[in-house]
C-alpha positions in Angstrom: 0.0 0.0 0.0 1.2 3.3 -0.7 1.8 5.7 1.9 1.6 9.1 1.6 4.6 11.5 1.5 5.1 13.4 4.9 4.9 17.1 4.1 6.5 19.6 6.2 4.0 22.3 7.1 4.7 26.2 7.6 2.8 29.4 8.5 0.5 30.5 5.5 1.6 33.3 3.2 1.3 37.0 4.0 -0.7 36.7 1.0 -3.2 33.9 2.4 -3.1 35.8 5.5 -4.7 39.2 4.0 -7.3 37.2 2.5 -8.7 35.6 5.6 -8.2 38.9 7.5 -9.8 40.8 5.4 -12.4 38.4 4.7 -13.2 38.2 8.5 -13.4 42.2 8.5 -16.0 42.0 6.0 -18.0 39.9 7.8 -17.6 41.9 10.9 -15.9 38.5 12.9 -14.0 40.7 15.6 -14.0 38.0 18.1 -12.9 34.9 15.5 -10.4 38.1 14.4 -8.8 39.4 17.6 -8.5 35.3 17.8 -6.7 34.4 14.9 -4.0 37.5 15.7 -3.4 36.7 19.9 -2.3 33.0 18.5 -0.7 34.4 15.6 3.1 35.6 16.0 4.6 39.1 15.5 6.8 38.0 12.7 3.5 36.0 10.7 1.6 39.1 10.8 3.9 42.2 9.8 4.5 41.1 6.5 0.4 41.2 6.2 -0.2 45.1 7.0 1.2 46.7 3.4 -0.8 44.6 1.9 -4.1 45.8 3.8 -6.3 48.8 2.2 -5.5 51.8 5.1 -8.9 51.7 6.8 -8.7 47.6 7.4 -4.9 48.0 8.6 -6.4 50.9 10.7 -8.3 48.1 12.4 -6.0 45.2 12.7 -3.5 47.7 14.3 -6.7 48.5 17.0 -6.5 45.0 17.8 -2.9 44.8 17.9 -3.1 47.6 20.3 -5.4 45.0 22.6 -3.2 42.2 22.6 -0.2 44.2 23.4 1.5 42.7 19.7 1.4 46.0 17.7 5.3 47.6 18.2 6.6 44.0 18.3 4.5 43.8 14.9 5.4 46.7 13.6 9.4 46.6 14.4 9.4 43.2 12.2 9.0 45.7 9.1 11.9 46.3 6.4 12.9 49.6 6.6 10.8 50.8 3.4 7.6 49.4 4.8 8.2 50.6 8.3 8.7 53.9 7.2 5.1 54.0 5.2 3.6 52.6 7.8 4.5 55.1 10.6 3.7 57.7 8.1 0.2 56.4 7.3 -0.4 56.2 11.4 -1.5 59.4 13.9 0.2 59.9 16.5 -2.5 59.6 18.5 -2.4 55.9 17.7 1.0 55.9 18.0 1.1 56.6 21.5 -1.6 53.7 21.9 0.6 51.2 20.6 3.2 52.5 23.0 1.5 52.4 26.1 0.2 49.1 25.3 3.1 47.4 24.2 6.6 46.0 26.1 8.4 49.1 27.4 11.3 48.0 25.3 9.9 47.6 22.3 7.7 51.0 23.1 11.8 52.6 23.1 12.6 50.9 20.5 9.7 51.7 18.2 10.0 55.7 19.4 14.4 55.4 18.8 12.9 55.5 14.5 10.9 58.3 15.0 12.5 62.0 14.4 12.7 64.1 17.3 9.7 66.4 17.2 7.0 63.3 16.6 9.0 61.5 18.9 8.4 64.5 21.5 5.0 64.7 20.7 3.9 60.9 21.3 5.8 61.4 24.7 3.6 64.1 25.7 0.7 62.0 24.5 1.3 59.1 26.7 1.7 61.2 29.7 4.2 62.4 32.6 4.8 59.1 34.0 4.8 56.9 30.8 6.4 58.8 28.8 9.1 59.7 31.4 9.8 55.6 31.9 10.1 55.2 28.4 12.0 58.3 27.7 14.6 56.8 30.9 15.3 54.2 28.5 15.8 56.5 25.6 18.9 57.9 27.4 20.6 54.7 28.0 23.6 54.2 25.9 23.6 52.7 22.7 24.5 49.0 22.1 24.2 48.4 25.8 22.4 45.9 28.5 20.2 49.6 29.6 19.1 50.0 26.0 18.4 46.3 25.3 16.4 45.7 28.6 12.2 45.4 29.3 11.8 47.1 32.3 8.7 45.5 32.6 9.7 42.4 34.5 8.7 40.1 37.9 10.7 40.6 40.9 9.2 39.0 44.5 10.2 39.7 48.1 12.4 36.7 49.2 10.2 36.5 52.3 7.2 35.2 50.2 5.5 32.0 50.5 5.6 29.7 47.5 2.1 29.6 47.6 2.0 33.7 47.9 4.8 33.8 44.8 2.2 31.4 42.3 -0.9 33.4 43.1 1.1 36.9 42.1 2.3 35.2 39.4 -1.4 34.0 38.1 -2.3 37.8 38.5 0.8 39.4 36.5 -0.9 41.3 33.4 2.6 39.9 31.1 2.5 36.1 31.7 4.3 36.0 28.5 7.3 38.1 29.3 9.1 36.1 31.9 11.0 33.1 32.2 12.6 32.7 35.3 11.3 34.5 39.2 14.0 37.0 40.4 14.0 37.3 44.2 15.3 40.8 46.1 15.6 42.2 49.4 13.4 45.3 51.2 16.3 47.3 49.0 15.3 45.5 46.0 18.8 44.5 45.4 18.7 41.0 43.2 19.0 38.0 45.8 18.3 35.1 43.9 16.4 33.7 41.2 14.0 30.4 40.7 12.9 29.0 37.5 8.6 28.0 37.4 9.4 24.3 37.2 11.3 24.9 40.6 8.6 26.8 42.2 5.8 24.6 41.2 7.6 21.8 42.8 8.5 23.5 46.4 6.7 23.1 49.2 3.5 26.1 49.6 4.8 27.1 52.7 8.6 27.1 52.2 9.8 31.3 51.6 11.5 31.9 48.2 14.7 32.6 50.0 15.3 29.1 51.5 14.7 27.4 47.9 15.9 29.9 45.3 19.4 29.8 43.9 21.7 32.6 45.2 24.1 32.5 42.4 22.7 34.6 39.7 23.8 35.2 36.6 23.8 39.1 35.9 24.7 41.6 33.7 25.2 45.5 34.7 22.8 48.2 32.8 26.2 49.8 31.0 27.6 46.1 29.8 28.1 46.2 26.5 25.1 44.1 24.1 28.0 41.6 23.0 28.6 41.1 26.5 25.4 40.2 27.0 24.9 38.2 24.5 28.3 36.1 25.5 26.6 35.3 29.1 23.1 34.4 27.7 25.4 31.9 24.6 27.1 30.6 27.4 25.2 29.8 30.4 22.1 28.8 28.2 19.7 31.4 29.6 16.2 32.3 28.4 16.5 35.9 30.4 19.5 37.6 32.1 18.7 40.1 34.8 20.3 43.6 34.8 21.8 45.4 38.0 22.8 49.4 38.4 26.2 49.7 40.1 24.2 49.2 43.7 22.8 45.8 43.0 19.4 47.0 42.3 17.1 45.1 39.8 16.3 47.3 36.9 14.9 45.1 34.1 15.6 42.1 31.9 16.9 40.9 28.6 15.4 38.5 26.9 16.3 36.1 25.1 15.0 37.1 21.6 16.3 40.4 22.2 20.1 38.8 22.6 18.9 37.1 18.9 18.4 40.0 17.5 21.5 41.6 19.2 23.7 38.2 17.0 21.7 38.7 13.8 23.0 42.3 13.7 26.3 41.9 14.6 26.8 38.7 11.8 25.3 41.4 9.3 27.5 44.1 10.1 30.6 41.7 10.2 29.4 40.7 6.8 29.0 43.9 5.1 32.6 44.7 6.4 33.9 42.2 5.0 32.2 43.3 1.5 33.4 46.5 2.4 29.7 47.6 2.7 28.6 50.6 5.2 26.0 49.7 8.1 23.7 52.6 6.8 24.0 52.2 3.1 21.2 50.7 1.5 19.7 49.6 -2.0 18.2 52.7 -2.3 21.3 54.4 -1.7 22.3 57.6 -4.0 25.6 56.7 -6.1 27.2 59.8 -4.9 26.9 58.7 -0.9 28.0 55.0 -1.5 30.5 56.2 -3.7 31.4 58.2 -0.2 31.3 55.1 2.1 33.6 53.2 -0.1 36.1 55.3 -1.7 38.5 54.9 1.0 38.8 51.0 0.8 38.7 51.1 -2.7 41.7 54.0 -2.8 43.2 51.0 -0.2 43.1 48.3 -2.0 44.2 50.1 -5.4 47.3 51.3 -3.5 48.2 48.0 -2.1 47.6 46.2 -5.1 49.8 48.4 -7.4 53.1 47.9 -4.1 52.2 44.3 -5.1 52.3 44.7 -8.9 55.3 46.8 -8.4 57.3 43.9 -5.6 56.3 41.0 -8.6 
């Protein structure tokens, strides 16, 4: 008897995707809608909004606002589309998908923005929003501060078990955490627990007498590479980040250090092609001619010393 093949399946096309979206907006299906995108990734849907007429993208970005997915969405965008779509968005909205979304992806969404719109959405979020995210702003570039959600989960070592799992069914971000960081009345970073750990402890044992003292840690002015190195090396889903006193002030993930290794094997590439880091196809001739005279007056030097030696 014949069997049949096995076929490897994938995510459907952007193309398939804008179809049954905008089908489903027809229809008015919010609820089988707002469905299909919580279960749907980031990196599956951001090829789908150019594709969508501007009053349906209007409304799949309203319900990425709601499920807290529309800067993670929208930062998945090549720089062409990204820059379309941020023109073709209020800022108004804007600020909405800021205040709903990760605080580090909120920074980094507001980093593409010039300064005056990026000012403005600021305003829009309000003083104490907009002054969090605007504290990460300021942290230097290409470093464990700028890299970091500051929107993490950090328990008093004095806690129950029992206490720790029911703040932990409460947390608003279930997704955003992997491991349970433990601090001191100074919230200074103690220990840490991972969820299988916690789930198997006894209820009424505290956090401090079954946590793991010896934390991995990175300080907020480490250097992304850095950071990267600890997370390759000690096989970590999130590495905390300390100031200079010990305190907790946010995490970096693990898809963040991804990202952090994608860039730097692109950069390393286009070096080696003798390639700027900002040029781009759509580059005038006059400014890549610019970024790679030098080299190329270089390399026609060194190769007429050689032609010249032979």
């Amino acid at each position: 008897m014949n069997r049949p093949s096995a076929t490897t399946t994938g995510p459907p096309s952007a193309r398939s995707y804008q179809q049954v979206l905008t089908r489903l907006l027809r229809h008015g299906a919010m609820p089988q809608l707002r469905k299909i995108i919580d279960k749907t990734l980031a990196a599956d849907i951001s090829p789908v909004l150019p594709l969508l007429l501007e009053d349906d993208r209007r409304k799949i970005l309203t319900l990425l606002i709601e499920t807290g997915k529309a800067a993670r969405v929208i930062l998945e965008l090549d720089d062409a589309d990204l820059e379309e779509i941020l023109d073709s968005i209020d800022n108004e909205t804007l600020a909405a998908i800021c205040s709903s979304s990760a605080p580090d992806d909120a920074a980094d969404l507001l980093e593409i923005l010039d300064e005056e719109r990026r000012e403005t959405v600021l305003t829009r979020l309000g003083a104490a929003k907009g002054a969090h995210l605007e504290a990460l702003l300021t942290q230097e570039e290409a470093t464990a501060g700028s890299l970091m959600n500051t929107d993490y989960l950090a328990l008093d070592e004095s806690l129950t078990v029992a206490d720790a799992i029911e703040l932990i069914r409460r947390y608003p971000r279930k997704e955003s955490f992997f491991y349970v960081y433990t601090v001191d009345e100074g919230h200074h970073l103690v220990g840490v627990l991972s969820l299988r750990s916690l789930i198997l402890a006894p209820p009424e044992a505290e956090l401090k007498s079954t946590m793991v003292q010896n934390v991995v840690r990175t300080s907020v002015d480490a250097s992304q590479e850095e950071v990267a190195r600890l997370v390759a090396k000690y096989d970590l889903l999130s590495i905390p980040v300390v100031d200079q006193q010990n305190r907790m002030v946010g995490v970096v993930t693990v898809d963040d250090v991804i990202d952090v290794i994608q860039e730097e094997a692109e950069e390393d590439l286009l070096h080696l092609g003798g390639v700027m880091i900002s040029e781009r196809v759509s580059s005038s001739a006059l400014s890549s001619f610019r970024a790679r005279f030098p080299w190329l007056l270089f390399n026609l030097v060194t190769a007429f010393a050689a032609a010249s030696v032979v």
